[in-house]
N, CA, C and O of each residue as an XYZ file, in Angstrom:
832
protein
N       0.831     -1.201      0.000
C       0.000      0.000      0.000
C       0.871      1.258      0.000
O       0.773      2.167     -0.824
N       1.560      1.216      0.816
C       2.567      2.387      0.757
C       3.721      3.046     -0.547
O       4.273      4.144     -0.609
N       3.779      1.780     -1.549
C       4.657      1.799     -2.288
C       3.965      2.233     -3.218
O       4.372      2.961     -4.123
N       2.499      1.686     -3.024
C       1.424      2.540     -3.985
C       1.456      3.821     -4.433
O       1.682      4.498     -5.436
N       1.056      3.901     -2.991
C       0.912      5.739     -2.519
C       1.687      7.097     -2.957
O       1.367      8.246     -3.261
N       3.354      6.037     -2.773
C       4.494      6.786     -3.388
C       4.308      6.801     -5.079
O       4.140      7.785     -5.799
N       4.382      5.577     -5.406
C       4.294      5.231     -6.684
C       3.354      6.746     -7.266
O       3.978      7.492     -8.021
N       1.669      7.199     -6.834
C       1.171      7.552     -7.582
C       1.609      8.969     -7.166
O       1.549      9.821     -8.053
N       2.050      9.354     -5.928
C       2.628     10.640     -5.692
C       3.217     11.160     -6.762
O       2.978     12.240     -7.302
N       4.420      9.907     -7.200
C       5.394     10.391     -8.108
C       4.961     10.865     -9.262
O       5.373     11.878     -9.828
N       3.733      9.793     -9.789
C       2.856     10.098    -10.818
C       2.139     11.354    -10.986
O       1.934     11.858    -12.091
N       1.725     11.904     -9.772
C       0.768     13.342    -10.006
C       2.094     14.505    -10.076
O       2.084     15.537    -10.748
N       3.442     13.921     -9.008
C       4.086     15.263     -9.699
C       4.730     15.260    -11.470
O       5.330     16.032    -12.218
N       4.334     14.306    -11.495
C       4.892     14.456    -13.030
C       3.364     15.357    -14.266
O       3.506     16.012    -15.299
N       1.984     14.931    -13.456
C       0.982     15.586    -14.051
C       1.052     17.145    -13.789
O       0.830     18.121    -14.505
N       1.451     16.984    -12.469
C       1.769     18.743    -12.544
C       2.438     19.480    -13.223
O       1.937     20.583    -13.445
N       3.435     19.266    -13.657
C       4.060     19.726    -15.019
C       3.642     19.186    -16.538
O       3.665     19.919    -17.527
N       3.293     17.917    -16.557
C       2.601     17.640    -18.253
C       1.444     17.119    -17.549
O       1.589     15.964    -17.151
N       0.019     17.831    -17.219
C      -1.179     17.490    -17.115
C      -1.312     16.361    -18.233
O      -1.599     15.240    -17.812
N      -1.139     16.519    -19.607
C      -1.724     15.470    -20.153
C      -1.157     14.219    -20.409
O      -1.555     13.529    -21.348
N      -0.091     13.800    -19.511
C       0.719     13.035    -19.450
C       0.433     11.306    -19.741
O       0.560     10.506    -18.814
N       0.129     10.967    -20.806
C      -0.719      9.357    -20.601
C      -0.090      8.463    -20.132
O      -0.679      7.420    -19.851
N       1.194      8.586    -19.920
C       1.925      7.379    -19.232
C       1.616      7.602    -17.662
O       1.281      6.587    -17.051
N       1.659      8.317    -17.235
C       1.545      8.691    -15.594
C      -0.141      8.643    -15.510
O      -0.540      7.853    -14.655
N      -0.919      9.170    -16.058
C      -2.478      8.785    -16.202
C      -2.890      7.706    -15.955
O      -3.653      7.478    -15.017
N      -2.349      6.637    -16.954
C      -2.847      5.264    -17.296
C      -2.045      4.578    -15.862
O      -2.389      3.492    -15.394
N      -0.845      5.493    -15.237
C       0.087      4.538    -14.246
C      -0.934      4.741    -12.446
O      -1.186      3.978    -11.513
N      -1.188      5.988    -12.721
C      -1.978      6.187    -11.379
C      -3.468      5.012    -11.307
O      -3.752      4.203    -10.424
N      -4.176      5.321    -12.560
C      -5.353      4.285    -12.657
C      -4.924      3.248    -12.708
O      -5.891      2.497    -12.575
N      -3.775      2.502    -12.858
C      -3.698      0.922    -13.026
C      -3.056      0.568    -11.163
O      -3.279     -0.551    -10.700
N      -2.529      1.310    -10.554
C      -2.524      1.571     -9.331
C      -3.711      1.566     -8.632
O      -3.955      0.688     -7.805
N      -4.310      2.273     -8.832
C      -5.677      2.456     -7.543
C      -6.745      1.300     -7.821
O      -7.521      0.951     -6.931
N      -6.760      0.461     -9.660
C      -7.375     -0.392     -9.709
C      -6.725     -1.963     -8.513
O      -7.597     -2.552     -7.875
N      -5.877     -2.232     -8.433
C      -4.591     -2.734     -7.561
C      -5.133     -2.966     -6.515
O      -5.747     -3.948     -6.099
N      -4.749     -1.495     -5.867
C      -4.949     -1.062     -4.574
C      -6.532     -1.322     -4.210
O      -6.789     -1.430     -3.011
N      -7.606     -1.430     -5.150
C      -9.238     -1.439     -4.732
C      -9.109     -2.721     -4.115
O      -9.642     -2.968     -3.033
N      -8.377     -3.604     -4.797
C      -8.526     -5.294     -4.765
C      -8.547     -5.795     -2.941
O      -9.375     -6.172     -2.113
N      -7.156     -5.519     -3.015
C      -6.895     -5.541     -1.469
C      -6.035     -4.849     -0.368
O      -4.924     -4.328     -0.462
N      -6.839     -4.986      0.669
C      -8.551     -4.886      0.918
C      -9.681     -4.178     -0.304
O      -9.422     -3.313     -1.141
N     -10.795     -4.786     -0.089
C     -11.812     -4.633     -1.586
C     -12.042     -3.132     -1.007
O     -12.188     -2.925      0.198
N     -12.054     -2.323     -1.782
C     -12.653     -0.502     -1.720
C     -12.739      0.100     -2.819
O     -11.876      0.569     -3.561
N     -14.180      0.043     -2.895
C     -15.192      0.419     -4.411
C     -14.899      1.715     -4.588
O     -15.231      2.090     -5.712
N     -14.069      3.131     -3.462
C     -13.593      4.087     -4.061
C     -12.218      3.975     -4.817
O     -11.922      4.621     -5.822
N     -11.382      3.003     -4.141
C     -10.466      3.017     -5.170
C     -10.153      2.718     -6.391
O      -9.173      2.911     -7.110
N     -12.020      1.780     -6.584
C     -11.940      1.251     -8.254
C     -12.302      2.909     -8.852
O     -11.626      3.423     -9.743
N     -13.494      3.618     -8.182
C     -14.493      4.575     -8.670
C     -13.361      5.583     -8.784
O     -13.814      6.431     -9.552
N     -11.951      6.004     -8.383
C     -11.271      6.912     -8.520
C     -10.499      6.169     -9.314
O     -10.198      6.973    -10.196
N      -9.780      4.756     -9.678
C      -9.181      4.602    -10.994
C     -10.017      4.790    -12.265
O      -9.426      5.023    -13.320
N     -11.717      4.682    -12.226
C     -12.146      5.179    -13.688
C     -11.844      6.131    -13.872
O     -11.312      6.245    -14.977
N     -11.935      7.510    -12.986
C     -11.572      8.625    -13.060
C     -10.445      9.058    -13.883
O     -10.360     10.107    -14.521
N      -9.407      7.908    -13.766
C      -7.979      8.467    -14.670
C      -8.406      7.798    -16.036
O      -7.956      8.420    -16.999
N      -9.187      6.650    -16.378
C      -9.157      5.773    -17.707
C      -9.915      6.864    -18.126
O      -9.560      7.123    -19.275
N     -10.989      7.810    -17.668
C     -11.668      8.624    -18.575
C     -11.224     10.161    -18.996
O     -11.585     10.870    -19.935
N     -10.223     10.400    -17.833
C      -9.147     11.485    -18.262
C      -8.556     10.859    -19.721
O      -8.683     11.490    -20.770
N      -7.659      9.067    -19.628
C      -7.527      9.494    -21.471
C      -8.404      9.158    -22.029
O      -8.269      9.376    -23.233
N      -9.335      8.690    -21.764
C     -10.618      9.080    -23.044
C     -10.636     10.239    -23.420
O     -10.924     10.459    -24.596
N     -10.322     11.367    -22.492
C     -10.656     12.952    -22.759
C      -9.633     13.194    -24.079
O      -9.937     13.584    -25.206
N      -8.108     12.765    -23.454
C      -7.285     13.120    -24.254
C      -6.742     12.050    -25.346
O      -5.682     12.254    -25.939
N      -7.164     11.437    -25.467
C      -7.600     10.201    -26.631
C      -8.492      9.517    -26.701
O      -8.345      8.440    -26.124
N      -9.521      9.698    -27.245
C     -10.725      8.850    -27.683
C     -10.715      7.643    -28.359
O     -11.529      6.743    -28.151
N      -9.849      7.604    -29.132
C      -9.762      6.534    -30.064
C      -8.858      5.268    -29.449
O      -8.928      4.271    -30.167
N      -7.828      5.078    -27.981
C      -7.694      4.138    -27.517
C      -8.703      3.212    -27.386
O      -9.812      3.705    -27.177
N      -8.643      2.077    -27.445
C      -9.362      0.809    -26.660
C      -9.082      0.695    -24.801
O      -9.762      0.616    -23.778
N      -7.871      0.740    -25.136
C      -7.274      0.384    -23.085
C      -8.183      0.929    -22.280
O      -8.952      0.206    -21.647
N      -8.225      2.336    -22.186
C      -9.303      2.881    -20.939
C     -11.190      2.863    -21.026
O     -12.051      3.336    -20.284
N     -11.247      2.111    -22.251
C     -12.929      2.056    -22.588
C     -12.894      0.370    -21.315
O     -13.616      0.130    -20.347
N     -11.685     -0.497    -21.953
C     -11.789     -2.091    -21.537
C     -11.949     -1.447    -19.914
O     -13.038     -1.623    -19.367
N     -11.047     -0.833    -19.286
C     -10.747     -0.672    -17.747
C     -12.062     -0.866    -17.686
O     -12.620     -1.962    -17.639
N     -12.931      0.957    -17.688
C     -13.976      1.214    -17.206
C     -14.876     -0.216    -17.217
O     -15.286     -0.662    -16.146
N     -15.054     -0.650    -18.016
C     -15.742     -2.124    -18.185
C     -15.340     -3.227    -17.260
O     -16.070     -4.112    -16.813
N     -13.732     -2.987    -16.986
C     -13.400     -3.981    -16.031
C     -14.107     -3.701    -14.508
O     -14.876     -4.407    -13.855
N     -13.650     -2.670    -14.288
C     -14.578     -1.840    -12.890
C     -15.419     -2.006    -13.014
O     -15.694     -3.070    -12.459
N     -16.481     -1.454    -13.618
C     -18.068     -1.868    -13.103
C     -18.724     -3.172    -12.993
O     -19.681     -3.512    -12.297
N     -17.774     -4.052    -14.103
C     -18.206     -5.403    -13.568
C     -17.807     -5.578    -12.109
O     -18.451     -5.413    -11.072
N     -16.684     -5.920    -12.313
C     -15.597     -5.918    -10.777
C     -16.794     -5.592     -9.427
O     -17.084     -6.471     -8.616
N     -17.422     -4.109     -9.381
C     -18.538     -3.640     -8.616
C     -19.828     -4.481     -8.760
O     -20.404     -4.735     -7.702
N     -20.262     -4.857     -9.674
C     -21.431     -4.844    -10.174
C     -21.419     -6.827     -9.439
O     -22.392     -7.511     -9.121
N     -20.265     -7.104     -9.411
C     -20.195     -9.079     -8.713
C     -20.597     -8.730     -7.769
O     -21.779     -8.815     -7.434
N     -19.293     -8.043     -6.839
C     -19.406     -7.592     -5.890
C     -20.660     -7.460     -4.907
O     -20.980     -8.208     -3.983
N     -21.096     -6.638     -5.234
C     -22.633     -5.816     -4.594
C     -23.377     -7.457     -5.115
O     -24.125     -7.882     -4.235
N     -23.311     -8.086     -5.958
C     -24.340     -9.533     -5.600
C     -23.876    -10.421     -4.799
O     -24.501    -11.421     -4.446
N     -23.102    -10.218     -4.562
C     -22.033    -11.510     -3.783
C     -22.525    -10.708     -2.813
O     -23.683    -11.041     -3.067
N     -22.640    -10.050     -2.048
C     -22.569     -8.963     -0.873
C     -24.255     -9.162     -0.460
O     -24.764     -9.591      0.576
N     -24.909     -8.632     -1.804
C     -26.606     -8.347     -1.009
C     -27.038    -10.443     -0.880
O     -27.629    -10.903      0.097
N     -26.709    -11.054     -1.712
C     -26.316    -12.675     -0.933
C     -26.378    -12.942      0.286
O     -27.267    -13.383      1.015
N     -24.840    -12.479      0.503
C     -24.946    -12.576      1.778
C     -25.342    -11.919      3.076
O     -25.219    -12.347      4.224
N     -25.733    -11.034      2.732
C     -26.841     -9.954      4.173
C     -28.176    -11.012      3.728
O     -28.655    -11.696      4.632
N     -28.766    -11.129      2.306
C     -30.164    -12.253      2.469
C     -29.892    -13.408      3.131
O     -30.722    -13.605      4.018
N     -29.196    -14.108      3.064
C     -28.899    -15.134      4.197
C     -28.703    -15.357      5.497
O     -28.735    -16.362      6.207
N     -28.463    -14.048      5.696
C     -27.738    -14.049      6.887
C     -29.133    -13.607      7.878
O     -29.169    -13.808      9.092
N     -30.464    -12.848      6.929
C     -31.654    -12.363      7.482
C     -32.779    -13.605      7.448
O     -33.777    -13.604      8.169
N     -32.434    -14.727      6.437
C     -33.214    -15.677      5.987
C     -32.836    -17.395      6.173
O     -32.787    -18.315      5.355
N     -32.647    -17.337      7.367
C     -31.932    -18.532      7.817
C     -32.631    -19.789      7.250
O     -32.074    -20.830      6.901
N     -33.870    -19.521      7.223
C     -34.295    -20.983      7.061
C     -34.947    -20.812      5.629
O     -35.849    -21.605      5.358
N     -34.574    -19.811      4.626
C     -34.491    -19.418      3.141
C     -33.231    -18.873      2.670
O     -33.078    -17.657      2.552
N     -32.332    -19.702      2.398
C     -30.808    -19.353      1.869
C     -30.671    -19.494      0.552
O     -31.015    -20.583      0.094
N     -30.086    -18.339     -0.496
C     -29.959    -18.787     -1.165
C     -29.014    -18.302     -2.032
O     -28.715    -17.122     -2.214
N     -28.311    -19.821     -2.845
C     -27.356    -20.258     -3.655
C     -26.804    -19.540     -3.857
O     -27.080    -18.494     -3.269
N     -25.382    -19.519     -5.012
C     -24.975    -18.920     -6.196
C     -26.000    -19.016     -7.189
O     -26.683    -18.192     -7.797
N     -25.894    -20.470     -7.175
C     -26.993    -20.617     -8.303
C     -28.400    -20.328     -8.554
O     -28.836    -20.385     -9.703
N     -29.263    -19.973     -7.404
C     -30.391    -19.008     -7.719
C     -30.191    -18.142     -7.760
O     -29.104    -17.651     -7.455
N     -31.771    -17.195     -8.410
C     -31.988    -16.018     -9.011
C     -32.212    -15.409     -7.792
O     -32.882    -16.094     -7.019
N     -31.849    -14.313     -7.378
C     -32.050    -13.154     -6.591
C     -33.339    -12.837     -6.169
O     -34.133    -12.290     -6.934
N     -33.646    -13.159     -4.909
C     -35.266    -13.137     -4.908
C     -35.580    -11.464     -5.162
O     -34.847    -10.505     -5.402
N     -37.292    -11.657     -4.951
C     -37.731    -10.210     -5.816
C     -37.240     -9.117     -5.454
O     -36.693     -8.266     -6.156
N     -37.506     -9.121     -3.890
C     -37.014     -7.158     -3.689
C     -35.488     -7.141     -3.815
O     -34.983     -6.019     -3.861
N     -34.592     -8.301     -3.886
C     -33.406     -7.944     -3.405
C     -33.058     -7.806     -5.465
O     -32.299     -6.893     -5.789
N     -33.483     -8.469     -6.314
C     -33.150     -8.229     -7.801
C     -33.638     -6.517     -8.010
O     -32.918     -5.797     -8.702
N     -34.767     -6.011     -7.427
C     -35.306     -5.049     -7.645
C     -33.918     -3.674     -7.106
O     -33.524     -2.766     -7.839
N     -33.358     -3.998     -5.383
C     -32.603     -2.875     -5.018
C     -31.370     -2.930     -6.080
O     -30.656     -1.962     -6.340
N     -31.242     -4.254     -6.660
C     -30.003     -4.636     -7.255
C     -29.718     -3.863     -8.409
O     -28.655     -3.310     -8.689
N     -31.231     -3.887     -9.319
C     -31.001     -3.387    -10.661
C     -30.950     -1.629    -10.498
O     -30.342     -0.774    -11.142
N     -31.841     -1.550     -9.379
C     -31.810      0.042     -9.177
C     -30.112      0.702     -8.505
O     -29.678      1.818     -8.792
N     -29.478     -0.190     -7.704
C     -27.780      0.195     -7.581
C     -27.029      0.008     -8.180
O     -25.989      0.653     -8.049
N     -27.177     -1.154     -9.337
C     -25.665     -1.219    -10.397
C     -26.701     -1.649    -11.902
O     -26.218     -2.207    -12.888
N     -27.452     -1.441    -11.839
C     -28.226     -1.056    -13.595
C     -27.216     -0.004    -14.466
O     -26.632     -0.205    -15.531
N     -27.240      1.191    -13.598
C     -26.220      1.904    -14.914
C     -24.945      2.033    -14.714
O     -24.160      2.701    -15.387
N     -24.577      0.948    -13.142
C     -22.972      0.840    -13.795
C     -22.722     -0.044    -14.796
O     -21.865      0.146    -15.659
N     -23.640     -1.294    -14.708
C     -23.765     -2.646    -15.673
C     -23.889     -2.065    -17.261
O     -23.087     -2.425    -18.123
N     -24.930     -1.178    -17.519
C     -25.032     -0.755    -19.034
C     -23.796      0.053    -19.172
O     -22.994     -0.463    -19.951
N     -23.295      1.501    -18.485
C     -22.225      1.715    -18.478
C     -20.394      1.106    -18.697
O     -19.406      1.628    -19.212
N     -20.573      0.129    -18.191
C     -19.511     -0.569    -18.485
C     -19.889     -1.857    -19.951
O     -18.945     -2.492    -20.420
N     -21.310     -2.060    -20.490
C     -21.629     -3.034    -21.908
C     -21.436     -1.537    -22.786
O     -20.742     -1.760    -23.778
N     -21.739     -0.487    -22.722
C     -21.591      0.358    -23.810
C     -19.847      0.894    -23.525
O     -19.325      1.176    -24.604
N     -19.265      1.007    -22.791
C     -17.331      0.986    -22.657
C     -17.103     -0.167    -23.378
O     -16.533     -0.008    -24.458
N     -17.417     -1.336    -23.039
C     -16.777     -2.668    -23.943
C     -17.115     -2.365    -25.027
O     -16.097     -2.245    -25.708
N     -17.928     -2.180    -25.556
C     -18.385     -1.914    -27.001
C     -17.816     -1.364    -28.029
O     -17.507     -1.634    -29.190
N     -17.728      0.026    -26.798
C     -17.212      0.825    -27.631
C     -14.965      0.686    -27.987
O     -14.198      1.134    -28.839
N     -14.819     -0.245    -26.649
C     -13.695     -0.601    -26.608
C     -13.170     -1.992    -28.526
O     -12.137     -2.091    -29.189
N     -14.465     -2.653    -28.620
C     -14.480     -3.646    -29.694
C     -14.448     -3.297    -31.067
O     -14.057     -3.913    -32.059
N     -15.060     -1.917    -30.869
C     -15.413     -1.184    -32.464
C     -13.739     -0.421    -32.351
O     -12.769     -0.941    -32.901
N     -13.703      0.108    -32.019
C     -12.495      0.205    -31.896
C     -11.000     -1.017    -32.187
O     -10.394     -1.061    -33.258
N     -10.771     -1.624    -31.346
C     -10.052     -2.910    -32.073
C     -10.924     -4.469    -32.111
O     -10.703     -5.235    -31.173
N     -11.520     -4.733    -32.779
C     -12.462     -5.179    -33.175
C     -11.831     -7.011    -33.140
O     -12.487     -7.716    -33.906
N     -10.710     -7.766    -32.379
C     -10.145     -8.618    -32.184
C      -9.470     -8.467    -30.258
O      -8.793     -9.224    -29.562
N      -9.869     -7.604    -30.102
C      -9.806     -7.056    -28.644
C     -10.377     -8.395    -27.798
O     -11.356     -8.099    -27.114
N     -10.066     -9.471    -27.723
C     -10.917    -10.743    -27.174
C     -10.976    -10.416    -25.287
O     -12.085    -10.668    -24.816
N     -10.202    -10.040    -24.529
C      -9.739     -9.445    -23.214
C     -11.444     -9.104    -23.171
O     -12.223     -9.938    -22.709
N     -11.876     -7.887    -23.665
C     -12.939     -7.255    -24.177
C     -14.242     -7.587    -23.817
O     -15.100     -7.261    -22.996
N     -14.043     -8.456    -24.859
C     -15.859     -9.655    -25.660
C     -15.615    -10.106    -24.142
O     -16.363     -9.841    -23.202
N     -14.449    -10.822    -24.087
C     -14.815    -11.947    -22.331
C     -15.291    -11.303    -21.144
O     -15.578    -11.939    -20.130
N     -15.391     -9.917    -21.253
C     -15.947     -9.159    -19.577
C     -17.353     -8.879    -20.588
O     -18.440     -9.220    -20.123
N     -17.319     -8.471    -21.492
C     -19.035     -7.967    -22.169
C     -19.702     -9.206    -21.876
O     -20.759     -9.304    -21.253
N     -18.786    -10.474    -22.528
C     -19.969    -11.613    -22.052
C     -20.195    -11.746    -20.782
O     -21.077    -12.545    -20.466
N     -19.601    -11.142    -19.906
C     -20.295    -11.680    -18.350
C     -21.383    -10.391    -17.937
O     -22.355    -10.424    -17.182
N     -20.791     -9.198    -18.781
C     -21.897     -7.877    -18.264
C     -23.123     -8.535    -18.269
O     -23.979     -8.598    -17.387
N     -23.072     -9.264    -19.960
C     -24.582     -9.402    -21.012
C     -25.066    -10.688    -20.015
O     -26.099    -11.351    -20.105
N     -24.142    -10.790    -19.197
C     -25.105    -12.325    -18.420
C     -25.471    -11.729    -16.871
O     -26.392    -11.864    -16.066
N     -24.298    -11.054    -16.940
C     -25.454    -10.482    -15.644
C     -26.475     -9.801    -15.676
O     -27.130     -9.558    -14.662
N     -26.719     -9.464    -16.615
C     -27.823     -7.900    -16.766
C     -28.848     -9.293    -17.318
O     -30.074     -9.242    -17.220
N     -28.348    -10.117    -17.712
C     -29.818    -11.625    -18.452
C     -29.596    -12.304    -16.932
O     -29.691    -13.494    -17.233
N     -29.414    -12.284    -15.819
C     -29.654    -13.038    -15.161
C     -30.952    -12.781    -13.903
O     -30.742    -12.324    -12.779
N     -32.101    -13.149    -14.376
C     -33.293    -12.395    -13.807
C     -34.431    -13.190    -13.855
O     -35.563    -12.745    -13.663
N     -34.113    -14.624    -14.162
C     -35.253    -15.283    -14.735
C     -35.367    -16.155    -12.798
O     -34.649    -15.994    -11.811
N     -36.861    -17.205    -13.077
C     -37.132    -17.483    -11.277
C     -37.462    -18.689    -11.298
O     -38.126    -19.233    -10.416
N     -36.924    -19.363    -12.558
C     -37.136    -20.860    -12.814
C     -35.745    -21.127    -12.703
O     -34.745    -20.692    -13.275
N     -36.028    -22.237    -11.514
C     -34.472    -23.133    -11.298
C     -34.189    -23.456    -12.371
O     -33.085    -23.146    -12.818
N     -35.256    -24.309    -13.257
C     -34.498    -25.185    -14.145
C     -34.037    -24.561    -15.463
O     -33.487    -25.234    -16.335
N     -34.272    -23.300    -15.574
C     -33.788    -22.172    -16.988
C     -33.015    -21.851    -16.250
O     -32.103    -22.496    -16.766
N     -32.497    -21.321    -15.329
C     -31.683    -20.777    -14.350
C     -30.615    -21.967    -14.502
O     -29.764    -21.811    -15.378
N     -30.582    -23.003    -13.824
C     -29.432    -24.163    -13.843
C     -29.030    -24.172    -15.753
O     -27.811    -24.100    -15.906
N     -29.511    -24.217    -16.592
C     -29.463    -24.322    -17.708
C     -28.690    -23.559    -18.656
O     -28.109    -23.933    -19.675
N     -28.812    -22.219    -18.036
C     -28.157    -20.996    -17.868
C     -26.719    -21.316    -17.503
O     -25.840    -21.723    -18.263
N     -26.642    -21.080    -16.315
C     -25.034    -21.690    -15.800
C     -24.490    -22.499    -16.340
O     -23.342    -22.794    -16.007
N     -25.134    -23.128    -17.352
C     -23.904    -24.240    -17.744
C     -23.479    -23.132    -18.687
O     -22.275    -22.878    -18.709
N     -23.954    -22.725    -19.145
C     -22.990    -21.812    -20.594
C     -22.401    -20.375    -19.720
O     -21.646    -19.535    -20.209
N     -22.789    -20.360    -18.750
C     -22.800    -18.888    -18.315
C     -21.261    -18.755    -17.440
O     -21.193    -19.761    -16.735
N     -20.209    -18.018    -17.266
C     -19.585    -18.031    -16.284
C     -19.897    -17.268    -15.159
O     -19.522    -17.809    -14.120
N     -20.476    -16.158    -15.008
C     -20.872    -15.336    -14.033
C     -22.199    -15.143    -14.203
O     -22.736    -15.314    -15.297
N     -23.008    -14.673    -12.860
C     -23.988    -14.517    -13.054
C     -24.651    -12.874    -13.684
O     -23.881    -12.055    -14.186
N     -25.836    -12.664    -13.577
C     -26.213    -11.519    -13.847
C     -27.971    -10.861    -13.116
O     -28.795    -11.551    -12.516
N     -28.051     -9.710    -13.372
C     -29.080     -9.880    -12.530
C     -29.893     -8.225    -12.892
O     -29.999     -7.220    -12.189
N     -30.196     -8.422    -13.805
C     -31.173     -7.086    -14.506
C     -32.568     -7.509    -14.873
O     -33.469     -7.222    -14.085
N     -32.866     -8.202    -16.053
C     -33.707     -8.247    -17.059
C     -35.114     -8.916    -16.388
O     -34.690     -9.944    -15.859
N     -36.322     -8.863    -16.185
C     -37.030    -10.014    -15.961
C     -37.905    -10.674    -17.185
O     -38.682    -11.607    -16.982
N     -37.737    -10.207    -18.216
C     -38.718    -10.465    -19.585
C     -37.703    -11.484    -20.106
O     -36.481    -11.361    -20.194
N     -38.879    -13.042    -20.597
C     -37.913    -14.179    -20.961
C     -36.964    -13.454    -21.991
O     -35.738    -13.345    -21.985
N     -38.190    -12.857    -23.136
C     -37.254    -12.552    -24.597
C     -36.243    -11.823    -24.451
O     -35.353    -12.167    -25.229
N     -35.860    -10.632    -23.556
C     -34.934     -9.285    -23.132
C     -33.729    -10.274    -23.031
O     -32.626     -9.985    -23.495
N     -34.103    -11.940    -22.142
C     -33.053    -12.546    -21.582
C     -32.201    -13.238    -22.605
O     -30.990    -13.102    -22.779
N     -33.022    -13.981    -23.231
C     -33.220    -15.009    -24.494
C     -31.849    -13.498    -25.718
O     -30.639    -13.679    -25.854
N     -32.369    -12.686    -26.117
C     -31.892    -11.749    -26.683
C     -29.788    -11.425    -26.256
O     -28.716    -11.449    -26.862
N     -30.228    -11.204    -25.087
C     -28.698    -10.825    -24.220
C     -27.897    -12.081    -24.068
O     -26.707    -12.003    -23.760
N     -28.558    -13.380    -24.291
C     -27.755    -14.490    -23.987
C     -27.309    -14.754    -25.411
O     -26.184    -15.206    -25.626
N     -28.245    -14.459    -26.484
C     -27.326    -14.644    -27.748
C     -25.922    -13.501    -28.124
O     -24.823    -13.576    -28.674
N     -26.659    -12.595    -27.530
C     -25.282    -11.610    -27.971
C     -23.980    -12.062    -27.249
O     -22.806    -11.851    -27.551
N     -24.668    -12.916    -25.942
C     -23.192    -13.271    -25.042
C     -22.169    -14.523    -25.922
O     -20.956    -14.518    -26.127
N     -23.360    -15.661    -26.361
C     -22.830    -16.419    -27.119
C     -22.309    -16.357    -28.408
O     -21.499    -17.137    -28.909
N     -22.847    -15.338    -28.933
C     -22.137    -14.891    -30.143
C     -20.009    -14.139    -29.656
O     -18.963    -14.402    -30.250
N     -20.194    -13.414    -28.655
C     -19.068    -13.307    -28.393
C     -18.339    -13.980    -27.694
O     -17.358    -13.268    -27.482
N     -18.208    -14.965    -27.177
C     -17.849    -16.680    -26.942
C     -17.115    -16.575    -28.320
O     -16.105    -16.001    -28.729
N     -18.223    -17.511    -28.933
C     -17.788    -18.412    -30.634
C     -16.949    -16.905    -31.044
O     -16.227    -17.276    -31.969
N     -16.703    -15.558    -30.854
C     -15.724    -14.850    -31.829
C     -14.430    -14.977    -30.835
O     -13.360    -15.403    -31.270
N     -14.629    -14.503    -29.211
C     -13.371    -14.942    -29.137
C     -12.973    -16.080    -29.464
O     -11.921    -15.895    -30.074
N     -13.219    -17.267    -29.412
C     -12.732    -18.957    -29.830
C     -12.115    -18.445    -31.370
O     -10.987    -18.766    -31.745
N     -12.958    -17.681    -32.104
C     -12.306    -17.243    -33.825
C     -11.059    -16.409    -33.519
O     -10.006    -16.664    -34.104
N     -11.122    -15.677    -32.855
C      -9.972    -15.205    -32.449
C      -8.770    -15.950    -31.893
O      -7.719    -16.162    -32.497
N      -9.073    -16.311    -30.673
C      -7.785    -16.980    -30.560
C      -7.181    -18.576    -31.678
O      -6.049    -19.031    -31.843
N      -8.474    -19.000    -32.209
C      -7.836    -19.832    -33.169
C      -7.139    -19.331    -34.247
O      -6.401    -20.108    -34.852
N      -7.235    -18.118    -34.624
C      -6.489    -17.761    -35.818
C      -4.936    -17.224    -35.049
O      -3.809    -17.235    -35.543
N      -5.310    -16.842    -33.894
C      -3.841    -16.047    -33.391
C      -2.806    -17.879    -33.135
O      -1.655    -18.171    -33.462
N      -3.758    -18.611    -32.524
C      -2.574    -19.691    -32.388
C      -2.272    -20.234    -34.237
O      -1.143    -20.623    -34.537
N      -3.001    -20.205    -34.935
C      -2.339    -20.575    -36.215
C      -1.449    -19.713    -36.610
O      -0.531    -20.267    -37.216
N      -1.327    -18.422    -36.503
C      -0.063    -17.437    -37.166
C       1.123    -17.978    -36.392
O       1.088    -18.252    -35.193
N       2.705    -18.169    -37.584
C       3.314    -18.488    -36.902
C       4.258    -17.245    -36.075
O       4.327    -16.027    -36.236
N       5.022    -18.329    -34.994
C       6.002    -17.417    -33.977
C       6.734    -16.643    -34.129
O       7.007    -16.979    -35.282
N       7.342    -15.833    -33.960
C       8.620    -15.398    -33.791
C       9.852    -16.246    -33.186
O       9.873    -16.938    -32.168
N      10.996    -15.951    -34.234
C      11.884    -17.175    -33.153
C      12.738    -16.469    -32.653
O      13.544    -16.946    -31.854
C-alpha cells in the first residue's frame, strides 16, 4: 500500500508539469485499480475510472481505458451480488440462497436500481472498446459476463441451472424471458468470436 501511494505521488508530480501526461495517467489508474482489490474498496476502483476517462478525454480513439472502465463496473457490479447474498442469508436462515439461484424479488429489484447503470455503463465501454479494435478478445470476455449479468433475472431453477452451464458469471437485470433469451445470444455470439480469435492467433506463426 505504501509503495502505492508513493508510486502515484510520483505520478501526479509528473501531471503537474505535463497534465496530459498518458503514461503517468494510465500509471496512477492501473494503481488504484490494484490497490481497490486488497482490501476490496469500491472508491479506489471509482477513482481509478476517473484516470481511464481522463484518457478518453485526451484520446478517444484508444481501446485500453474504454476495456478498464468495463473492467470496474463489472468488478462492482459481482461484488454488490455476492454482498446483497450474503446480508439475504444471513436475514433468511431458514431461506438461503445459492450462487446458483436467481435473486429473490425485492433484493433483484434494489439490485437493478444500484448497479443497472454501472452494468449498461460498463456493456456500452466494452463496445465501444471492440469497435475500436475489433479482435480485442480481453474485451468480448468481460461484455460476455456484463450481457449475463444484466440476463440473469429469470425465477425458474431449471432455466436458471441451464443458464449456468454456458454462463460463467452470473447476472441480474432483465425479468422479460425474450430481453433474456436476446442478451444471452449476444453473449454467445461473443464466446464463438473470441474462440475465432484466438484460433487464428494460435495458427499465425512465432517469432523465433
Amino acid at each position: 500500500m505504501a509503495r502505492g501511494n508513493q508510486a502515484i505521488a510520483e505520478f501526479k508530480e509528473v501531471l503537474e508539469k505535463d497534465p496530459n501526461n498518458i503514461s503517468a495517467i494510465d500509471g496512477i489508474g492501473s494503481i488504484l485499480f490494484q490497490m481497490g482489490g486488497q482490501p476490496f474498496d469500491p472508491k479506489k476502483f471509482e477513482e481509478s475510472k476517473i484516470y481511464h476517462q481522463k484518457h478518453i478525454q485526451l484520446k478517444p480513439d484508444d481501446p485500453e481505458p474504454y476495456y478498464w472502465i468495463g473492467v470496474i463496473d463489472w468488478t462492482l457490479a459481482f461484488r454488490g451480488n455476492g454482498e446483497m447474498r450474503m446480508d439475504y442469508n444471513k436475514n433468511n436462515i431458514r431461506k438461503q440462497v445459492k450462487d446458483t439461484d436467481p435473486l429473490p424479488g425485492a433484493i433483484r429489484t434494489e439490485y437493478a436500481s444500484k448497479y443497472g447503470q454501472l452494468i449498461d455503463e460498463g456493456i456500452t465501454d466494452l463496445q465501444k472498446a471492440i469497435s475500436i479494435k475489433p479482435d480485442y478478445d480481453d474485451a468480448m470476455a468481460y461484455l460476455n459476463l456484463l450481457y449475463r449479468r444484466k440476463a440473469d433475472m429469470v425465477e425458474s431453477k431449471e432455466e436458471r441451472e441451464a443458464l449456468l452451464k454456458q454462463a460463467e458469471r452470473k447476472a441480474d437485470m432483465v425479468e422479460s424471458k425474450e430481453e433474456r433469451e436476446a442478451l444471452l445470444k449476444q453473449a454467445d455470439d461473443l464466446v464463438d468470436k473470441v474462440k475465432e480469435i484466438k484460433q487464428k492467433r494460435s495458427e499465425q506463426p512465432q517469432p523465433s
